[in-house]
N, C-alpha and C positions, 0 to 999 in steps of 0.2 A: 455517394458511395456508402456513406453512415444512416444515412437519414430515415430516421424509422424504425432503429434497430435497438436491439438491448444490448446494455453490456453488463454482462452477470460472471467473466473469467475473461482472466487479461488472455488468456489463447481464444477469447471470441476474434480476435483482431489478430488478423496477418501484421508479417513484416513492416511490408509496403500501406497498409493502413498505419500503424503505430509513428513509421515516419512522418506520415500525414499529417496526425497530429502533435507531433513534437515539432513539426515548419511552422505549425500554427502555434502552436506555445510560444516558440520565438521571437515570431510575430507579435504577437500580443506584450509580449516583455519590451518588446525595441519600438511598440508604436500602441500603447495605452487608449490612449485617446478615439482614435480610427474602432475601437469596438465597444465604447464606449456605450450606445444607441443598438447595438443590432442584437438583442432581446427585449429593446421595447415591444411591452403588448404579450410577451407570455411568462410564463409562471413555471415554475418550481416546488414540486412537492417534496418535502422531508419527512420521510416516516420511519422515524427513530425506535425499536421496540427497545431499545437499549442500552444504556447512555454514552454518551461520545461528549466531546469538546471538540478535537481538534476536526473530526471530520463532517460533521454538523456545522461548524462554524466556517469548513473551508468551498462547504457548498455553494452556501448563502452567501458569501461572500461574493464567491465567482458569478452568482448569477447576478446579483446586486451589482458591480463591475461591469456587467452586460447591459445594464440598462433593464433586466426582468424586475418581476415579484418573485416571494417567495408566501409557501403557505404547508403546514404541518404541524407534526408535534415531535417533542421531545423523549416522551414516553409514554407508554401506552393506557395508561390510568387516565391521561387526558383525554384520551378518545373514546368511541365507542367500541373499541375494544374489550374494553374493561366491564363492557354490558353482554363480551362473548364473540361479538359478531367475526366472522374467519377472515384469513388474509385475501381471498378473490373477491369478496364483497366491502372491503375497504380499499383496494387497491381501483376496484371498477367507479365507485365511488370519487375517489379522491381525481380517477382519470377524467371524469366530465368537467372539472374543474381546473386544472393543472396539463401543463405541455408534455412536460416529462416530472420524473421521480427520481428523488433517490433513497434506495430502503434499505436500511441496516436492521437486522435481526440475529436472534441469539442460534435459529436454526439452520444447519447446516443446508440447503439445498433452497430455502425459503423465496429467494429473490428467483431462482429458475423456475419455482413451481409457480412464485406469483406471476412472471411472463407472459405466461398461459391463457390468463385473463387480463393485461392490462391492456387498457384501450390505446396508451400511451407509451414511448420508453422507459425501459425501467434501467435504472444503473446500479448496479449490488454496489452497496458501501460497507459492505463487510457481512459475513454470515459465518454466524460463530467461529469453529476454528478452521477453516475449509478454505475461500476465498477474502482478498480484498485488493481487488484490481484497479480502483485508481489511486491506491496507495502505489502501488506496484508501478502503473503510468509513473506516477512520482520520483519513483527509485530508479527507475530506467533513464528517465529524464536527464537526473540528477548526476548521474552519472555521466549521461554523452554531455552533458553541459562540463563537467569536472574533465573529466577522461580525453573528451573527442573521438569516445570510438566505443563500439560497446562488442568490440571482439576484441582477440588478444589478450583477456583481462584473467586476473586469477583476486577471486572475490574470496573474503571471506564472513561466514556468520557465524554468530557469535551469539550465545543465550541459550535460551528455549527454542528449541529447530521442533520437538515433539507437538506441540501447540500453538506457536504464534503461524497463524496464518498469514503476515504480511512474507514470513520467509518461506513457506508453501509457495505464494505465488510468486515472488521474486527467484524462487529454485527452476519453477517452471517455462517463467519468461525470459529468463537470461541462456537457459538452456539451447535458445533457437539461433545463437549469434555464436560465431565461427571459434577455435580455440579458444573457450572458455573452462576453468576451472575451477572446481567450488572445494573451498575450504571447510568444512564442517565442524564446529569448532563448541561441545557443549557436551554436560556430563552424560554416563552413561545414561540415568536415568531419565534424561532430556533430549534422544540423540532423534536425528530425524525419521520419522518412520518406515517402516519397510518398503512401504506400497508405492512411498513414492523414490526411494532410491531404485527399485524395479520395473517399476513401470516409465519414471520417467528420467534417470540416469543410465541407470546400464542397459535399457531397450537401446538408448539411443548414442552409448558409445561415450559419455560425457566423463571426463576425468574427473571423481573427486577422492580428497582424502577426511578421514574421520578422525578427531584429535581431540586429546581431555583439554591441554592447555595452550593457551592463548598465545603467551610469551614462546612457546616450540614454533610457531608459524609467522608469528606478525611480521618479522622482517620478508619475508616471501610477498606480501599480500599489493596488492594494487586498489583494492576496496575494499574498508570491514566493516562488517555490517553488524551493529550491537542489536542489543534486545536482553531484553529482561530477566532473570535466572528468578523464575516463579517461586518462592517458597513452600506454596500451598501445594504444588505440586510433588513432594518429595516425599518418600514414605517416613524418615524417620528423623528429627529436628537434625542429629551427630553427622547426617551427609552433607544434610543445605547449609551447615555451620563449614565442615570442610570443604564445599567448593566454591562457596558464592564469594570470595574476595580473588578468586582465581580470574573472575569474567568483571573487575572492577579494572576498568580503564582512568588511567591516572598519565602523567606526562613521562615519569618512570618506565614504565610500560611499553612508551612510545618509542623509546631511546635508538629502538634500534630497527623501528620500523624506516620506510622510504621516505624520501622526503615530501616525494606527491602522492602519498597514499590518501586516497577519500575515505575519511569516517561518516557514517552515516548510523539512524537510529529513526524510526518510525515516531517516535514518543507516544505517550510520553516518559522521559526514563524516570529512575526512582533514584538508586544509586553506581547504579552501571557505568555512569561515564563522570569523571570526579568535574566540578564546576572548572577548575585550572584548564581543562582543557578547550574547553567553549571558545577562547582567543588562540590558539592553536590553529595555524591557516590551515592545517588538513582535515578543521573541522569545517560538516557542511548541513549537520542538522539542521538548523534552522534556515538554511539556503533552500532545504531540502524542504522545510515545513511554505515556506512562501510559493516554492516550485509547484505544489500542489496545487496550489488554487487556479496558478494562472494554466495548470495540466487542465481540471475540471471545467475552466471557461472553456480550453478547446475542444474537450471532448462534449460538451453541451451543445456548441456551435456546434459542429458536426453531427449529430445527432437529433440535433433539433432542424438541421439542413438550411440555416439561415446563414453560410458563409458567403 
């Protein structure tokens, strides 16, 4: 059903595909071994224009877990990039060599444009501030694993809604699951952008509310979803000075949230979420950061069509 295909927006994938691959995530979690072998014999290409830790390392990972190779670069001064050469002739390049790809880049649109040309699947691992879909696999995941259900839920996020693209795409894929509503939760000057409460909230009926502080909603929440409160983004030092201890998550904080509320956080954080709270069983970041990998072993299997 995947086999051959790109994944450049978690809305590439219906419903009933994303299921697909959260049974095989499962799987893969409750029986390790059994997929151990079935990427022997093909390769993995990583072409980082950008730097990454966590999603670079959770690729390689996955595919290493598979039994594959992996082969790329980290950033683009190691390649023949750095001599000019354009992304359809590195991408075509890399595809005589390599099964599939995964390309993270700093330009918005960059992974659908390389599609066009690649001989191979390509999988966006993030393109500037726009998309980052198996991040987003991740989050959904983490959720039906936490929750048991990815309706009913009233999520909230929390940071930079204006630019983090892990919450762009977790706005849009959460958006397809029944009585959902989104909490919107970040300064004025960081509030989510127009085009997408338009286009893809009120086209489609989705209830959300838009809030400066954290502490007015937390008790409501069934998921809250942190993220960063950017500095550099703020026009002038006296705002970021008064709102950035407003989005510092602390166990204080928590006092009056539910008792099974899932915390989640894409990382990596800085000081958004205070260390106390890491043993906190409603925290699930780093459940959330291992979910990833074995998310990306299944969407590889699947896409590389060796299930």
């Amino acid at each position: 059903m995947l086999k051959g295909r790109h994944l450049i927006d978690s809305q590439d994938l219906t419903v009933r595909e994303l299921k697909s691959i959260f049974d095989l995530t499962t799987e893969i979690i409750n029986r390790p071994k059994d997929f151990s072998y079935i990427c022997d014999g093909k390769i993995l290409g990583t072409l980082f224009y950008e730097p990454s830790t966590r999603t670079k390392f959770s690729f390689e990972a996955a595919m290493l877990r598979l039994g594959g190779k992996i082969l790329g670069f980290s950033e683009p001064g190691s390649s023949s990039v750095s001599k000019g050469e354009n992304l359809p002739d590195t991408l075509r390049t890399v595809g005589t060599y390599a099964d599939i790809i995964a390309l993270r880049h700093p330009k918005e649109g960059a992974p659908r444009y390389g599609a066009m040309y690649s001989p191979v699947p390509i999988i966006n691992a993030g393109d500037g501030g726009h998309q980052h879909p198996t991040q987003t696999l991740a989050d959904i995941y983490t959720i039906l694993q936490v929750k048991e259900r990815l309706d009913n839920l009233t999520i909230g996020l929390c940071g930079d809604l204006k630019f983090g693209r892990t919450v762009h795409s977790l706005i849009k894929a959460m958006t397809r699951y029944d009585n959902v509503k989104l909490v919107l939760i970040s300064p004025k000057e960081l509030k989510v952008p127009e085009n997408i409460k338009i286009e893809v909230l009120e086209s489609k009926g989705i209830e959300y509310l838009e809030v400066e502080k954290l502490e007015d909603v937390i008790d409501i929440l069934d998921v809250l979803y942190m993220t960063r409160v950017q500095k550099e983004r703020f026009f002038n030092e006296a705002d970021y000075i008064r709102l950035k201890d407003s989005y510092i998550l602390d166990l204080k904080k928590l006092e009056p949230a539910k008792e099974d509320l899932a915390i989640l956080h894409p990382l990596p954080r800085v000081n958004e979420i205070k260390m106390e709270v890491d043993d906190d069983k409603r925290a699930y970041y780093f459940q959330q950061v291992k979910n990833g990998m074995y998310v990306r072993m299944a969407l590889i299997i699947k896409l590389l069509g060796v299930d």
